[in-house]
C-alpha positions in Angstrom: 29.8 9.9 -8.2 31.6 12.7 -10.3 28.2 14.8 -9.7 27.8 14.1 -5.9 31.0 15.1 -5.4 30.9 18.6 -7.5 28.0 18.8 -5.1 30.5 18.4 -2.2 32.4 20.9 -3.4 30.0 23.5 -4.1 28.5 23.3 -0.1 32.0 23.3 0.9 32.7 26.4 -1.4 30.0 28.4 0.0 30.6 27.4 3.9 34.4 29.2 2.9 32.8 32.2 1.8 30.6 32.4 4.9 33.6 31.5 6.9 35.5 34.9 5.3 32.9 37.1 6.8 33.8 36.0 10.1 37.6 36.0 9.6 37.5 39.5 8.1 36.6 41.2 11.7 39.4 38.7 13.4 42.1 39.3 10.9 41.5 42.6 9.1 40.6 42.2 5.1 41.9 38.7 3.8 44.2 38.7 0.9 42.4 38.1 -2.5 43.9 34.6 -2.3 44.6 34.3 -6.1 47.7 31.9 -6.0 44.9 29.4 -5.0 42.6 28.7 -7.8 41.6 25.7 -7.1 38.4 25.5 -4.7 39.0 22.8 -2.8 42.9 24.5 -1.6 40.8 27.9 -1.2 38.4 26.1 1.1 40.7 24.4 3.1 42.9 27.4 4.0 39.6 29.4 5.0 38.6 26.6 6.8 42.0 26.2 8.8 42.2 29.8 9.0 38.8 29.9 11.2 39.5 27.2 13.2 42.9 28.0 14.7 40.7 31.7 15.1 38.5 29.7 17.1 41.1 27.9 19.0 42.8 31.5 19.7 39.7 33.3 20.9 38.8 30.5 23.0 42.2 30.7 24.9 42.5 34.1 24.4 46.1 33.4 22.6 47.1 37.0 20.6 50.0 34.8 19.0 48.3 32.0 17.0 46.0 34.7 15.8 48.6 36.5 14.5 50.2 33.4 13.5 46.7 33.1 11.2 47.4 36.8 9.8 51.1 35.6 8.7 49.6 32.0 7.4 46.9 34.1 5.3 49.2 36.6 4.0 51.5 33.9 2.3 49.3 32.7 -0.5 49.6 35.4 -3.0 53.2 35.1 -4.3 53.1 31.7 -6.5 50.1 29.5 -7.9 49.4 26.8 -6.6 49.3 23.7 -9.0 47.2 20.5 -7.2 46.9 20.3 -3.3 48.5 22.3 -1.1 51.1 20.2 0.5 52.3 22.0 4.0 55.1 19.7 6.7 55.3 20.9 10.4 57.9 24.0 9.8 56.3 27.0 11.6 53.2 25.2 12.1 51.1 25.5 15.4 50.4 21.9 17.0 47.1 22.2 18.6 46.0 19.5 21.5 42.1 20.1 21.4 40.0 17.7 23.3 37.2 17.1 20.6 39.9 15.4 18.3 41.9 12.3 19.2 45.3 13.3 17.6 47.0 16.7 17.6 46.2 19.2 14.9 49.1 21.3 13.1 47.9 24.5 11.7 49.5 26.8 9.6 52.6 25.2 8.3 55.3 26.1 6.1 54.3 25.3 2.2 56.5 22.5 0.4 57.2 23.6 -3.1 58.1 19.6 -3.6 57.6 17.0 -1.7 58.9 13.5 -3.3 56.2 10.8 -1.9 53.8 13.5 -2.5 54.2 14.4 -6.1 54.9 10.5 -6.6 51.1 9.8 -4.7 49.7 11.8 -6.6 51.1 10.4 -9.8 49.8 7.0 -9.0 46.5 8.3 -7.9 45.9 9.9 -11.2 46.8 7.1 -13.0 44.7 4.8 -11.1 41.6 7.2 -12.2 41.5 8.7 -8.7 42.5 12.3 -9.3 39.3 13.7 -9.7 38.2 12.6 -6.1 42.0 14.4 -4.6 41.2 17.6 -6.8 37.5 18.1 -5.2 38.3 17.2 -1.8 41.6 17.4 -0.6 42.5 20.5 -0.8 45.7 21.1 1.8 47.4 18.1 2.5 49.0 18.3 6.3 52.5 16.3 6.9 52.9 15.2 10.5 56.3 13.5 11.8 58.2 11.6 9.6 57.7 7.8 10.1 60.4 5.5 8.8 58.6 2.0 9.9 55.8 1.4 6.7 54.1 -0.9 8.9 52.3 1.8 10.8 50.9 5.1 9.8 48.6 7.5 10.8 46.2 9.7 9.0 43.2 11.4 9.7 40.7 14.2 9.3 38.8 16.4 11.2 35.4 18.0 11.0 36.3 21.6 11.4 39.0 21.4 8.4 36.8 20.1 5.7 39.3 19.7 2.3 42.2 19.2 4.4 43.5 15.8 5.0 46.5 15.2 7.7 49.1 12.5 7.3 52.5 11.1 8.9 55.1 11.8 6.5 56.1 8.6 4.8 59.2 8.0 1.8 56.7 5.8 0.9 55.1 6.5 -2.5 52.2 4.0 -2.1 51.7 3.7 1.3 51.2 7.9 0.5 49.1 7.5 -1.7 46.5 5.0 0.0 46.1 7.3 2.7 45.4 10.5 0.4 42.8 8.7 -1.2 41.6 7.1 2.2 41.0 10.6 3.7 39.9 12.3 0.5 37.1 10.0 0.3 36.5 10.4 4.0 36.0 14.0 2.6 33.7 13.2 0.0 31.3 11.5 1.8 31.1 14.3 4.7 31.0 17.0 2.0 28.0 15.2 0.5 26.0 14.1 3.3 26.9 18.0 4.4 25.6 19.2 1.8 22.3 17.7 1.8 21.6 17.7 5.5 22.4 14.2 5.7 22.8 13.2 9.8 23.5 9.0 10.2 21.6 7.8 13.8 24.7 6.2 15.5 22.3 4.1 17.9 22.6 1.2 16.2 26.3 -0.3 16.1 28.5 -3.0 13.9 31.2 -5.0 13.6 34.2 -3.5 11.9 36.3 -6.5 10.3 39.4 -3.2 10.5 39.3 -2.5 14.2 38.0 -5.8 14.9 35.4 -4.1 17.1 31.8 -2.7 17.0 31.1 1.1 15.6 28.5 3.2 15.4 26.7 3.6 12.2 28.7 6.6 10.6 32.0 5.1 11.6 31.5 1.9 10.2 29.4 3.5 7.5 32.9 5.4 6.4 34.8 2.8 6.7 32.9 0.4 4.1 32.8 3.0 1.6 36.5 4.3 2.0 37.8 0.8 1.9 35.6 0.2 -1.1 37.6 2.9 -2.6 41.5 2.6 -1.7 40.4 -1.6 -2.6 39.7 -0.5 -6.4 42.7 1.8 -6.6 44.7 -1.1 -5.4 43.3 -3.2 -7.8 44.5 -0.6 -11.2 47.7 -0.4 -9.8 48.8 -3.7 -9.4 47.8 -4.0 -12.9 49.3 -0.6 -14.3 53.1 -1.7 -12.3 53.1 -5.2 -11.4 56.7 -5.3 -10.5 56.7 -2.6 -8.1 53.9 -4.0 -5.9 55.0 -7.3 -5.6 53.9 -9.7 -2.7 53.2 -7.2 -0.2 50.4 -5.3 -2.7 48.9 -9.0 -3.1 48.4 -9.7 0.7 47.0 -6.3 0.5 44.8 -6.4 -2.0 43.4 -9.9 -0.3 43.1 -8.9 2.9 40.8 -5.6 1.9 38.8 -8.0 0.1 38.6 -10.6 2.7 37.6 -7.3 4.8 34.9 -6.3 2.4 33.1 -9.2 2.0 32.9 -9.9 5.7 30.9 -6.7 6.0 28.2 -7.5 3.4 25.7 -8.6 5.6 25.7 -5.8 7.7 26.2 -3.3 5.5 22.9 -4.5 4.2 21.6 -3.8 7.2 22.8 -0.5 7.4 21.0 0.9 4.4 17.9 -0.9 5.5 18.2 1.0 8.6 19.3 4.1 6.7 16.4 4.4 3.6 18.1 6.5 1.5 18.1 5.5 -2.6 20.8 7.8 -3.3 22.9 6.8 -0.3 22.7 3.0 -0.8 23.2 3.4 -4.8 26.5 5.3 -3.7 27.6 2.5 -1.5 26.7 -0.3 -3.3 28.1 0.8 -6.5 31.6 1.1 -4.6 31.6 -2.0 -2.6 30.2 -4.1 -5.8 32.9 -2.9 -7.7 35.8 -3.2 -5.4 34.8 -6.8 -4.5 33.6 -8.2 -7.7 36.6 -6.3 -9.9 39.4 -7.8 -11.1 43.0 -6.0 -10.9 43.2 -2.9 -12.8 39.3 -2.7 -13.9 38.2 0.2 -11.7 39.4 3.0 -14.4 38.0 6.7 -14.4 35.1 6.8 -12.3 31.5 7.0 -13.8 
């Protein structure tokens, strides 16, 4: 997994530097960028940078491109140690019609963020970190939710590396939906990278929307679940009195979840035919379902 995922990263990598050849005549010369040495943060700010220059140019708005200049020219006074993590001071909220939820662009960094820093504590101690390094770069707060029982995240093609998030006091709860959205990185950076388009004529059941999805929905959602499943698992072993009875019922339900899309996950990958694609899935789902708590560890 650790190789498919360097893969990711590379594509990704190189997309940015395309993408900086078609900022430069938009925003003048981009700043060298050096407080941001990690790829996947590097990335994600080109990335962001282009889109809210598409967005601007395609309502002719002078102010959120030069809200792009300020954004671009704020990244050379202090390294930047693990994801970028940016809440919704200064930020442009974008309503674009090819994306369900409202996009915030160009935020105000957070030199700490509590839930954060803890969620990404316990994702590195789960064995996750490698996965947050490669492929979530910036990390987008939305609104503050206070109620745990719902929360929203999300990603969105034209940001690849960036995941977007309520913002939650909720170390945990934070740190499922990092990992849920990285991975939703991951496997777009990969199948991205090697040309990798799922047919979404065929459809099937999802046992977490409780409805039918097309083939690269529910395709995402198998192998994400697989994912946040395993992490689960670690952690209940690693702090057992911290998850209590509500990390159980969790754990339970994403495996009640899992199992009930076996069958046609098989089907999928029938359907699909590629080796590396189903070893990749399978590995995941077999592991999350057949694992007891805390055996996922580093990944292979």
């Amino acid at each position: 997994m650790k190789l498919l995922s360097d893969e990711g990263l590379r594509h990704r990598t190189m997309e940015a530097q395309q993408a900086t050849l078609l900022l430069e005549p938009l925003l003048g010369k981009l700043p060298s960028l050096t407080a941001l040495s990690r790829p996947a943060v590097r990335n994600a700010v080109i990335r962001s940078m282009l889109y809210g220059c598409r967005v601007a140019a395609e309502r002719d708005s002078y102010d959120l491109l030069d809200k792009a200049r300020i954004w671009a020219s704020s990244f050379d006074d202090a390294e930047v140690d693990g994801p970028l993590v940016q809440g919704l001071g200064n930020a442009e909220v974008i309503t674009d019609d090819r994306y369900d939820d409202a996009i915030p662009l160009f935020g105000r960094t957070l030199r700490s963020h509590a839930s954060v820093s803890e969620a990404l504590a316990v994702l590195a101690a789960c064995g996750c970190g490698y996965l947050i390094d490669r492929h979530a770069g910036l990390i987008q707060l939305r609104g503050a939710v206070s109620n745990t029982d719902y929360h929203r995240s999300f990603t969105i093609s034209a940001t690849p590396n960036t995941v977007y998030l309520d913002d939650t006091a909720a170390p945990l709860q934070m740190a499922e939906a990092i990992l849920h959205e990285s991975s939703h990185n991951f496997l777009n950076d990969i199948l991205a990278a090697r040309g990798v388009i799922i047919d979404d004529a065929t459809f099937y059941f999802s046992p977490w929307r409780g409805t039918q999805r097309p083939a690269s929905g529910f395709l995402h959602a198998v192998f994400v679940f697989s994912i946040v499943l395993q992490m689960l698992k670690t952690y209940s072993l690693l702090t057992p009195p911290l998850g209590g009875a509500w990390l159980d019922d969790r754990i339970h339900l994403e495996q009640v979840r899992l199992e009930h899309s076996v069958a046609d996950v098989e089907r999928l990958i029938r359907r699909i035919g590629i080796d590396w694609l189903e070893r990749l899935v399978y590995d995941n789902l077999n592991r999350a379902i057949q694992a007891t708590e805390g055996s996922y560890g580093k990944a292979k």
